[in-house]
N, C-alpha and C positions, 0 to 999 in steps of 0.2 A: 504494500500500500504506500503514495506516496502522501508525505505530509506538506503542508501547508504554513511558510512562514513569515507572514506580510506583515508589516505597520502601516498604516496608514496615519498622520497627526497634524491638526492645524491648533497652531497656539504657538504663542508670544515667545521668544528669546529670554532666556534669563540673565543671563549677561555677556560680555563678546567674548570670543573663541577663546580657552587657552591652545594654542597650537606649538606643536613639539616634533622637530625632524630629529629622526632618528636615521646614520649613515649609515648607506648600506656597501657591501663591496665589490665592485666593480660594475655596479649603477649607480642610479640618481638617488639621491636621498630619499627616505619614506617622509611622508607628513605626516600628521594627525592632529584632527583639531576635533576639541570636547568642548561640550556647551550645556548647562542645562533649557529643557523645553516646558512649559507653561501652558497646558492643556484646562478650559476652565468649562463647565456644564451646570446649566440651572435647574434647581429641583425644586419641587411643591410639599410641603412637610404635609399633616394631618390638619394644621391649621390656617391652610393655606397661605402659610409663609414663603417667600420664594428666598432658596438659600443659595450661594454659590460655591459650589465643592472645583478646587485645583487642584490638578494632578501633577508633579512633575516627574520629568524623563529628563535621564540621562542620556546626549546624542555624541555618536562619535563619525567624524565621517576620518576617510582613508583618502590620501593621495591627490588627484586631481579636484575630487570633490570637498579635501580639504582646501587647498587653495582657495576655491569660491569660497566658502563660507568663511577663509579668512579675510578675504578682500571689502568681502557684500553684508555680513551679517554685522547686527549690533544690539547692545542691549533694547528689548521693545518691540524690535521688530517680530513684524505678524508672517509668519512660514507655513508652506503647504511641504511635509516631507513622505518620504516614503524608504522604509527602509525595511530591517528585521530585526528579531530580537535575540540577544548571547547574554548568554549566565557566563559569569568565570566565579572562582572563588582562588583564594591564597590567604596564607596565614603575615599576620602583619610582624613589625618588629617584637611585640612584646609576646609574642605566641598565640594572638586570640585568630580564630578562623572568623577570617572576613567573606561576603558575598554582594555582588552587583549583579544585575539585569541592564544591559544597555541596549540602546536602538542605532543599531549600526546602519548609519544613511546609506542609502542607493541615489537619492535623486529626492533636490529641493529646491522650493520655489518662494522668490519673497513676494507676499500680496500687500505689505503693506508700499499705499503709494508715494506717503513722503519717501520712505527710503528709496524706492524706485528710483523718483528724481534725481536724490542725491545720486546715485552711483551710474545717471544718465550719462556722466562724462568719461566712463572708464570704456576703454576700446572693445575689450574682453566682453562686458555686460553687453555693449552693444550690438556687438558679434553676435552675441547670444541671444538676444532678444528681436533681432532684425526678423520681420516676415515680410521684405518684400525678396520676390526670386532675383535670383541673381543672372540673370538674361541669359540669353539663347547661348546653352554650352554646346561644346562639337558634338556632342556623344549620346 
């Protein structure tokens, strides 16, 4: 049987990337950029209270799509991601066994518009965001 392992998450930035190249040998550097995410959902108590329950996720992206999120992302901003989710555990300095869940991005979109603007000047963004075709290639 195969199994099934998506995120999908729209919610706020918690604060900007930490990001960490670790070298590698006889390639390019690895990246990694962690961030926490800020998932928020509104609920109706028994007396009709409306309360607002946050969730946060730990996101880690890898490599190319590190770079974006260190270029593009900041604290606030509003994200459309998609990735999956990794348990690891390890024991810390003092011997206590430690455990995370994290949401290892695949691919992430920023909705908020101010940010948008701001990073209208960056070439890369532009790149990236262009939907006019690029006219009549040979092939």
């Amino acid at each position: 049987m195969i199994g099934v392992n998506k995120v999908i998450l729209v919610g706020n930035v918690g604060k900007n990337p930490d990001v960490v190249t670790f070298p590698s040998e006889g390639a390019a550097p690895v990246k990694k950029a962690s961030f926490p995410l800020a998932t928020t959902e509104y609920r109706r108590t028994r007396e009709s209270e409306r309360v607002e329950i946050t969730e946060w996720h730990n996101v880690v992206c890898w490599r190319g799509l590190a770079d974006v999120a260190e270029r593009i992302l900041t604290k606030g901003a509003q994200i459309y991601l998609e990735g999956r989710l990794q348990s690891r555990s390890w024991e810390d300095k003092e011997g206590n066994k430690r455990h995370v869940t994290e949401v290892v991005a695949d691919n992430l979109l920023l909705l908020s518009k101010r940010q948008q603007d701001e990073v209208k000047g960056n070439p890369l963004i532009d790149i990236l965001n262009d939907s006019e075709p690029l006219g009549d290639l040979p092939f």
